[in-house]
C-alpha positions in Angstrom: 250.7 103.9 99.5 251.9 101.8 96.9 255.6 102.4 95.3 255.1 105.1 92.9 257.8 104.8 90.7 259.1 101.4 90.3 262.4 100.0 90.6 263.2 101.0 87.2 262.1 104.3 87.2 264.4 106.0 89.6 263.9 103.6 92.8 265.0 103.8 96.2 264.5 101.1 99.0 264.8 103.6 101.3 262.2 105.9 100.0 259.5 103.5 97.8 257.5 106.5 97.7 259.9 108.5 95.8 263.8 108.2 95.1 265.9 111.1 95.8 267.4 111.3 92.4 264.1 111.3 91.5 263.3 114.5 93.9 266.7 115.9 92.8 265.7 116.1 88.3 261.9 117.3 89.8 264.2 120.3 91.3 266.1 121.2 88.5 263.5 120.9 86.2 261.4 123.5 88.3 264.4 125.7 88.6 265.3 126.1 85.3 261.1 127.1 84.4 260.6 129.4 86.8 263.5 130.6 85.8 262.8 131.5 82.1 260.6 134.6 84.0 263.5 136.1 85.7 266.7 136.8 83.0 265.1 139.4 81.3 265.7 141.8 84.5 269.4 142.0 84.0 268.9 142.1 80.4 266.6 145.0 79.7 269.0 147.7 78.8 270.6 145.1 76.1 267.3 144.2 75.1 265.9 147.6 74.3 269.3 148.4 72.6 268.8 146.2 70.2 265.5 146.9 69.4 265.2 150.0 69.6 262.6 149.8 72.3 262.9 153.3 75.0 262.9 152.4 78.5 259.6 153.2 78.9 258.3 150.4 77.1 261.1 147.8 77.5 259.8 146.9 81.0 256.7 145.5 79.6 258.4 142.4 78.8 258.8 142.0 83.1 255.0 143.2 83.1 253.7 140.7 80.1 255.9 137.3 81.4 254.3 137.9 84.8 250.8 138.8 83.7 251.0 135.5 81.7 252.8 133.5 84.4 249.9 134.3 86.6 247.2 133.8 83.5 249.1 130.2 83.6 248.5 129.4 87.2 244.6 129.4 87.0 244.2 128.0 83.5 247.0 125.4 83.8 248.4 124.1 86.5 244.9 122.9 87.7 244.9 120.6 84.8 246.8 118.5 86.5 243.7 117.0 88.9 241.9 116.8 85.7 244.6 114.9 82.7 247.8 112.5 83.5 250.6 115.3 85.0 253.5 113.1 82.9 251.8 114.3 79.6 251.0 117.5 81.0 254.8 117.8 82.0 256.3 116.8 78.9 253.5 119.1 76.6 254.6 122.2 78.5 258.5 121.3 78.0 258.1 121.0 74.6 256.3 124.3 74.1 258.5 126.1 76.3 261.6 125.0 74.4 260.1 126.1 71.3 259.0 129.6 72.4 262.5 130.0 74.2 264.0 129.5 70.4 262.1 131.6 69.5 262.9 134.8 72.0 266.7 133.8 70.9 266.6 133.9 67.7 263.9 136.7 66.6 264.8 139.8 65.0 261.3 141.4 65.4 260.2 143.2 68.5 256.7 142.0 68.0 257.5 138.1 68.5 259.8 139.0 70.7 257.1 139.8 73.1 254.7 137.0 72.4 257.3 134.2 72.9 258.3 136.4 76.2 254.1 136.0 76.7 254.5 132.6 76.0 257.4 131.4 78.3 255.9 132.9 81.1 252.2 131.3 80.9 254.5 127.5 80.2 256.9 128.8 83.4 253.9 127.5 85.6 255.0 124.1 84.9 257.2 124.5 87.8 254.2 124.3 90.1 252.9 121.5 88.2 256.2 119.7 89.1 255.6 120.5 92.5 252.2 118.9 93.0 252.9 115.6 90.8 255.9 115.5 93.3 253.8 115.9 95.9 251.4 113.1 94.1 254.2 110.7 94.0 255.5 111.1 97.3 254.3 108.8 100.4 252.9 110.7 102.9 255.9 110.5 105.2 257.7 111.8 103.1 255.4 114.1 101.3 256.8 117.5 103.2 260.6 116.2 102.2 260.0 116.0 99.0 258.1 119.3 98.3 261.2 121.0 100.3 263.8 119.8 98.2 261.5 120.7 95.1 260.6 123.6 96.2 264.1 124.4 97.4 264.8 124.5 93.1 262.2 126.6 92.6 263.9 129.4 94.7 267.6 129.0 93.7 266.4 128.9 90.2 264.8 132.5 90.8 267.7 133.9 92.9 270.3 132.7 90.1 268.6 133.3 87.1 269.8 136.8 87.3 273.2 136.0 88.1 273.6 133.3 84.8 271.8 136.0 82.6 274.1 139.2 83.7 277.1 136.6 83.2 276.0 135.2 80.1 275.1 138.5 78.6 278.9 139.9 79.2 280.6 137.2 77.7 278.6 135.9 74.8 275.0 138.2 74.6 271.5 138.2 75.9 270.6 135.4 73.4 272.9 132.6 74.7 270.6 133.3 77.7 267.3 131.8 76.2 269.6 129.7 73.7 271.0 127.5 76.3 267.9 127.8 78.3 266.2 125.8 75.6 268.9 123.1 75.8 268.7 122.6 79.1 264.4 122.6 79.1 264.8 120.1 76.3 267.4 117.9 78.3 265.2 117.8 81.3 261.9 117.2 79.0 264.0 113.8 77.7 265.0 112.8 81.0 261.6 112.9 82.7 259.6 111.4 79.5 262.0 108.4 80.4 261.9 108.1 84.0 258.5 109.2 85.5 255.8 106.5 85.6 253.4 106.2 82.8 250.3 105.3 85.0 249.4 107.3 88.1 247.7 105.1 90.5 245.4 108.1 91.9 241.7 109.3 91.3 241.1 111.7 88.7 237.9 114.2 89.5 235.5 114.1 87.0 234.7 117.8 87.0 235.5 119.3 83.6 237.3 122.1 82.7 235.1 125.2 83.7 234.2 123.6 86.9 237.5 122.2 87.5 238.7 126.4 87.3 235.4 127.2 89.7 236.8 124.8 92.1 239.7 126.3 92.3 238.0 129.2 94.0 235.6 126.9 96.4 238.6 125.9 98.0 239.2 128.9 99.4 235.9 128.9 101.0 236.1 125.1 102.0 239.6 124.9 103.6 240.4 127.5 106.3 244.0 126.0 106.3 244.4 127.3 102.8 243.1 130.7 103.4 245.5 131.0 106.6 248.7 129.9 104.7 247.5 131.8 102.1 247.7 135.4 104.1 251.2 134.0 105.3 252.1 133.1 101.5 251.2 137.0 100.5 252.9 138.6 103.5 256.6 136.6 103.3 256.8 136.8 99.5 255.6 140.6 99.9 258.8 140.5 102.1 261.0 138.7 99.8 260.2 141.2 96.9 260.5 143.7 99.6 264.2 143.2 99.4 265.4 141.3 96.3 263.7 143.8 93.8 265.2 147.4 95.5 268.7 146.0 96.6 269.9 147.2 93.2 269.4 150.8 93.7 271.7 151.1 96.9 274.1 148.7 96.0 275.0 150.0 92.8 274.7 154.0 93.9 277.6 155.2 95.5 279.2 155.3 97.6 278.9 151.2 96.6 278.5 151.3 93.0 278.7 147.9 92.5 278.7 146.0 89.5 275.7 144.3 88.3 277.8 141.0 87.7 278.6 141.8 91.4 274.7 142.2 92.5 273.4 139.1 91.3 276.0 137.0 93.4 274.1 138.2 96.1 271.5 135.5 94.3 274.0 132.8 95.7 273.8 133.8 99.5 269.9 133.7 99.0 270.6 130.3 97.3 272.7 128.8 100.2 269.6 130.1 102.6 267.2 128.4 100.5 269.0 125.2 100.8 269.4 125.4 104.3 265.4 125.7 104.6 264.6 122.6 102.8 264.4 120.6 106.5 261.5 122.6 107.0 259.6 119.7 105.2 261.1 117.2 107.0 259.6 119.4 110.3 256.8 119.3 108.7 256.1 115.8 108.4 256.8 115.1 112.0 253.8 117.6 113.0 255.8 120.2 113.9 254.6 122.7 111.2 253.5 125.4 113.1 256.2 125.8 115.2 258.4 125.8 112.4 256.2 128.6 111.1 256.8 130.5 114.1 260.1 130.2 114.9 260.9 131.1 110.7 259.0 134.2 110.8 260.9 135.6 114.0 264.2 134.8 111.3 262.6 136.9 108.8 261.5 139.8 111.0 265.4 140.0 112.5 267.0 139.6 109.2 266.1 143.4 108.5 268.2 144.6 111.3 271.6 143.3 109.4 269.8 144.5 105.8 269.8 147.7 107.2 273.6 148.0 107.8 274.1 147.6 104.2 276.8 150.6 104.1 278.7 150.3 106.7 279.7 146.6 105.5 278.3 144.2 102.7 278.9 141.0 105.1 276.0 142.2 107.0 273.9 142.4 103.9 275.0 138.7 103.3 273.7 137.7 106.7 270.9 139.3 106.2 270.0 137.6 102.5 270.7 134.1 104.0 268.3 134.4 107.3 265.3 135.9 104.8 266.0 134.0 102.1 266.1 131.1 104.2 262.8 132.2 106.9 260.6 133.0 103.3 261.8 129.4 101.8 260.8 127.7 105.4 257.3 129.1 105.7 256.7 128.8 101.4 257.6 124.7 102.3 255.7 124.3 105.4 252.4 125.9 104.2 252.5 123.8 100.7 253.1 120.4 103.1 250.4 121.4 105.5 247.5 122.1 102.6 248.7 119.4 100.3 247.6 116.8 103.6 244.3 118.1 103.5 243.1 117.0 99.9 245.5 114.7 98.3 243.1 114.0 95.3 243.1 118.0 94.4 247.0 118.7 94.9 247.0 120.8 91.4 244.5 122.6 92.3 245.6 123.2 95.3 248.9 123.9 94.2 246.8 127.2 91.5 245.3 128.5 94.7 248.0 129.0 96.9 250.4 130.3 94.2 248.3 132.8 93.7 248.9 134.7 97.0 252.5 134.1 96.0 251.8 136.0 93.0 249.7 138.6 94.6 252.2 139.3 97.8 255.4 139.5 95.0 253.7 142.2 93.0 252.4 143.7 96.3 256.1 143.7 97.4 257.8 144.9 94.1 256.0 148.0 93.6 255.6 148.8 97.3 259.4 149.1 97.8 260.7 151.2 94.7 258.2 153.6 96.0 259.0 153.5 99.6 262.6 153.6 98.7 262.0 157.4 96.3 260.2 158.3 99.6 262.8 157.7 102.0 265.6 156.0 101.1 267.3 152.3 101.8 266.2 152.5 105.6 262.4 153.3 104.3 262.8 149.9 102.7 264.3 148.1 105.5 261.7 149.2 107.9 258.5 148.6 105.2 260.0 145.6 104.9 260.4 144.5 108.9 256.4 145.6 109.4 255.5 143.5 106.7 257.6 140.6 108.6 256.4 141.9 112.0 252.7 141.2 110.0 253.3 138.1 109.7 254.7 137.1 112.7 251.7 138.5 114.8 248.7 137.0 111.9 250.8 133.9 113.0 250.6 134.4 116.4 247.3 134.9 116.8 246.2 132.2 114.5 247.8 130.0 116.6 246.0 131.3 120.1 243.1 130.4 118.1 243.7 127.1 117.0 244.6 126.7 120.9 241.6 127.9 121.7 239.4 125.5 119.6 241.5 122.3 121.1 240.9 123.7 124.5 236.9 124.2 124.0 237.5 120.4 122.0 238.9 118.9 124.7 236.5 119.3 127.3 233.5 118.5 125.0 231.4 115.4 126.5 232.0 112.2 124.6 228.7 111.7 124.1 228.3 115.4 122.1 225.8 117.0 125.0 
């Protein structure tokens, strides 16, 4: 593959495809999108106090970002197969700046919730960073590069509550979106400078409507997809499982923690996250499934320290970091693994994958406040270990099957009788 971005625009000999600095500001940038989705959690209470909005109604804003975000991977993060990703970047930026100046500085409940509605659908860019990442990257590198991008797309989410809570206590909920906005408009300058102009890759000339269609063709055209697919529902089913009930114990007593407290949890699941981004580099040396494997035996025995929670928080800790860093392993290794398979439909790609991420987080969310009204903290721990346990054994048996079809492969006649 030919040097995708020039010696001027964030080159490194050792890496023509794509520089690490490079790999690095595609990171941040995806961070700090995705997220836009997650303050409002820790800022609800504020939110509806200043509205006037009850409770009842003030979680819509979690319900309407997420509806949206999902709205935005099907209608617009396939665009990138179809226009040049730098424009369709920089667009999104720009909008998403706007509408974050706009949830910071409204005094009307009414806009409040359309520029909520609108931040969400423009969060997708995220996943368009990943794929034009995954665009620019040589295919050596390719699994590398979506780890360490994907690697910001996580820590992004586990922090985003732990800024907001912060930034709430000291200076108000609106420094939240206020600075958010800086730092989106920052990152929109920096990558209108440095990313190439031309994108040496073919374009599909599908248009719109069947470029959406296609999205769903895929599913019936690459098995691979479908596979990491089931994987991508059950570990972020998981994740959810965990990060969206660890609240209620920790700040019931005997804990009562504060929630300033709670969201540094977000930087135990950060430092797992981190640790994960080799999987790519596993990855590209072919050794995928066993990193698959070997990850979702980590997330099934994270549970057992989870489950200690009261009799010390350090468990806990462990716990976060082995999930955190078993769901950011798998998430890396499927994205490598179906981004080899049609390089010329990565966006697309990209839309159809994330949406068993969206599927298996909303699957997850709901799944454990119930279970945890039903029976408690160790309800949650052990819905949360069968849905590992799941995984583990779809894995498992996937793998005796691929086994299976090499075997019956092998001892095939050259000559096809």
């Amino acid at each position: 593959m030919n040097t995708l971005i020039p010696q001027t625009d964030l080159s490194s000999k050792a890496h023509p495809g794509m520089s690490l600095l490079a790999a690095v500001l595609f990171a941040l940038c995806s961070g700090l999108a995705v997220a836009n989705i997650y303050y409002a959690q820790p800022l609800l209470d504020t939110i509806a106090g200043e509205f006037h909005i009850s409770h009842s109604q003030i979680g819509m804003i979690i319900t309407v970002t997420q509806i949206c975000y999902a709205l935005g991977l099907l209608l617009l993060v396939p665009l990138g197969d179809l226009i040049n990703r730098r424009k369709l970047i920089i667009v999104q930026m720009f909008f998403s700046v706007l509408a974050l100046l706009v949830v910071g500085t409204t005094s009307s409940s009414s806009i409040l919730f359309m520029g909520m509605a609108i931040v969400g659908l423009l969060a997708v860019n995220t996943q368009s960073l990943v794929a034009f990442a995954a665009a620019l990257a040589s295919p050596s590198e390719r699994g590398r590069i979506v780890g360490l991008v994907t690697s910001g797309i996580v820590i992004g989410i586990l922090l985003a509550r732990t800024v907001a809570g912060t930034m709430n206590d000291w200076i108000g909920w609106r420094s939240v979106y206020l600075f958010s906005a800086v730092l989106t408009l920052l990152g929109m300058v920096a990558l209108f400078l440095l990313l190439p102009k031309h994108e040496p890759q073919r374009r599909t000339k599908l248009n719109y409507v069947q470029l959406l269609i296609s999205v769903f063709q895929l599913y019936r055209e690459l098995p691979i997809l479908r596979v990491r697919g089931v994987l991508a529902i059950l570990i972020f089913s998981a994740f959810s499982i965990l990060w969206t009930s660890m609240v209620l114990p920790l700040s019931a007593p005997p804990l009562s923690l504060s929630h300033t407290a709670i969201g540094a949890f977000g930087l135990a699941g950060a430092a797992g996250a981190l640790a994960a981004a080799r999987a790519g580099k596993l990855a590209d040396r072919g050794l995928g499934q066993k990193t698959t494997g070997f990850s979702l035996m980590l997330l099934l025995l994270s549970w057992l320290p989870i489950g200690y929670v009261h009799h010390s928080l350090w468990f806990l800790i462990a716990g976060v970091i082995l999930l955190d860093l078993a769901v950011q392993a798998v998430h890396v290794t499927n994205q490598s693994l179906i981004y080899n398979v049609r390089p010329e439909a990565q966006s697309r790609l990209t839309a159809a994958y994330m949406i068993f991420y969206s599927i298996g987080s909303a699957a997850g969310s709901i799944a454990s406040t119930l279970m945890y009204a039903w029976a408690g903290w160790t309800g949650v721990c052990w819905l949360g270990a069968g849905v590992s346990a799941a995984a583990f054994l779809f894995w498992a048996i996937d793998s005796y099957r691929q086994r299976e079809v090499l075997q019956c492969t092998s001892v095939q006649p050259d000559n096809g009788d």
